[in-house]
C-alpha angles and dihedrals in degrees: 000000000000117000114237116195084262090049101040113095090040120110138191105260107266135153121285084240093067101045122074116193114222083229092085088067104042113029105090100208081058091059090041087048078052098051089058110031094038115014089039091053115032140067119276128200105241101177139289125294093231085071083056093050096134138050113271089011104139137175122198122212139179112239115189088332095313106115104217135178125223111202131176105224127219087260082060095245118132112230131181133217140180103262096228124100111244091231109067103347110254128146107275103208129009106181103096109227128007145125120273134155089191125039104211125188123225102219100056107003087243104161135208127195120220095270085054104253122147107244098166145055121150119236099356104177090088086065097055099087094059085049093240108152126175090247077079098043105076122129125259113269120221119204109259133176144175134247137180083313100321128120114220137182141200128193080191117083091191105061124106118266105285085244088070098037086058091043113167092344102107101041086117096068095036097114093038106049098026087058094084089221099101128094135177108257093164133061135174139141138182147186118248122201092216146084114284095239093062101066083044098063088049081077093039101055118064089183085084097076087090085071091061123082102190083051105052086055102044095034137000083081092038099104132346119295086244095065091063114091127202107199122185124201145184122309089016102296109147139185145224118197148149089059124140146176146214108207099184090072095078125060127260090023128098131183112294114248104253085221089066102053118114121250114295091008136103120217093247094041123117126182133143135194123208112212098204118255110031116335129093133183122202121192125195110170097256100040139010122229119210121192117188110187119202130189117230093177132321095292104031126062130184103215117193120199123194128187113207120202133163124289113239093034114155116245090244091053095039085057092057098040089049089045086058101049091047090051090070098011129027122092094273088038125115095250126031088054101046079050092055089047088045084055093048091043094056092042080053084062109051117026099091087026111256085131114040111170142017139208133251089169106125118111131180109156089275094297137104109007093341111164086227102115088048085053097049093040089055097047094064082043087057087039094055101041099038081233136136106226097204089053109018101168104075129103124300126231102239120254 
């Protein structure tokens, strides 16, 4: 059937589970409603600790427009701090990554060791009448916690340990990134001119396999649709798994060598794990792939990608292994990039409203290309936000 203007904005009955407004990408109260409810609550991927790997390494990052600094201390424990000096304000540090016993801002010269304190003011005497001493000058501490190798943050107090947050989730990678063998050797990151959510359901639907080329030949015919397995967990994590691939179909590749396939995975394997809201990890047998998606405003995302490999490889096999991840995944790879054009295209459609739902309608008894993992991630969306989804304007249920 063809929409006219009268017809349009109709739509087949179907339950609210399987309808997503457009307005969840584009209404900014919606995003501010998102910062608070979501971003303000729950766990965030900061990095891996293997960026962290000696005392007083850091790296700074932007969350949700707070600049913050994650530094290993001399007792070995990551801690992370809100990147601004305590005296006027101003960003601390702006390289971002290095090694520094004192963080010292350029403004002042006002200095912080690695547990925060405050261990330099210049010329302090002046202070002395207003009764300001460094003792009230430390920098602001963010909750941060270890697992399985990730480095995670909370601006909330409250919530759970992250341990429990992620729950059963990451099982999977259990043997791989609790073996302590694993370090990040790739690093990229981007700006996406689309809604955050957006990048986020290219790791949610597996029905996009048919865009990839490089797809549709080394996997979508490997193995019948009923070995795949969509799992849902607590607080919305989900899982893709019993997916394979046959390298050698596509030219240029060839199979990848079993001895090179990272703990608890075999070399054909693929399998990936969403942490809800905004994190994804993609396993296939020789590297790991991390996204971390982050809002800048309601239009505009940073997405960081990480390849982990294992510590101690050889050149020859971290070129390979490198060559591998970058086949699927690195900047120039056939499928990161077509993603990030998927994402653009959708905020194209709806963000003056030409397109104003979408479907999460496909079931298939959490197997093959089944929409499973959208709706559960959808249902912790509609949880969180005391919002419908299919029709999240209307009105909120007070705090």
């Amino acid at each position: 059937m063809v929409h006219n203007a009268g017809t349009r904005q109709t739509l087949r009955e179907m339950p609210d589970t399987h309808v997503v407004s457009g307005a969840v990408y584009t209404d900014k109260a919606i995003f501010e409603d998102e910062k608070r409810r979501v971003f303000g609550q729950c766990w965030h991927l900061a990095c891996h600790e293997s960026e962290l790997s000696e005392a007083y390494d850091y790296r700074t990052f932007d969350y949700i427009g707070t600049p913050l600094i994650a530094i290993r201390g001399g007792d070995g424990v990551v801690r992370t701090f809100m990147n601004v000096c305590s005296h006027r304000g101003a960003k601390i540090i702006q390289e971002p990554s290095g090694n520094a016993k004192r963080l010292t801002c350029f403004y002042h010269l006002w200095s912080y060791d690695d547990r925060g304190n405050c261990v330099d003011i210049p010329r302090p005497e002046a202070y002395e009448s207003s009764g300001l001493k460094k003792d009230d000058c430390g920098l602001f501490e963010v909750r941060t916690e270890t697992h399985l190798g990730l480095v995670f943050i909370n601006l909330d107090d409250k919530a759970p340990p992250v341990a429990d947050y992620i729950g059963a989730a990451l099982d999977p990678f259990a043997d791989s990134l609790g073996s302590g063998e694993l370090e990040v050797f790739h690093y990229n990151r981007a700006v996406l001119h689309a809604n955050w959510k957006a990048w986020q359901e290219t790791n949610l639907d597996l029905y996009h396999e048919w865009m990839h080329v490089l797809l549709r030949r080394t996997q979508v015919g490997e193995g019948s649709m009923d070995t795949r397995v969509v799992k849902s967990f607590e607080n919305g994590h989900t899982m893709g798994g019993g997916l394979k691939a046959s390298y050698d179909k596509y030219k240029g590749m060839a199979p990848r060598d079993p001895g090179m396939a990272l703990p608890g995975l075999g070399p054909d394997d693929f399998f990936f794990v969403d942490l809800w809201p905004n994190a994804a990890l993609l396993a296939r047998g020789t590297a790991i792939r991390i996204d971390v998606v982050t809002p800048i405003d309601e239009k505009t995302m940073l997405v960081e990608w990480r390849g982990l490999g294992l510590k101690g490889d050889s050149a020859d096999v971290r070129r390979t292994r490198m060559q591998h991840h970058n086949q699927y995944w690195g900047p120039f790879g056939r499928n990161v990039p077509e993603d990030a054009f998927a994402a653009e295209a959708c905020e194209l459609g709806f963000r003056h409203g030409a397109a104003t739902r979408q479907l999460i309608a496909r079931e298939e008894g959490g197997k093959g290309q089944d929409d499973g993992m959208l709706r559960a991630w959808y249902a912790e969306w509609a949880r969180r936000m005391d919002r419908s989804p299919a029709n999240p304007t209307n009105a909120v249920a007070p705090d």
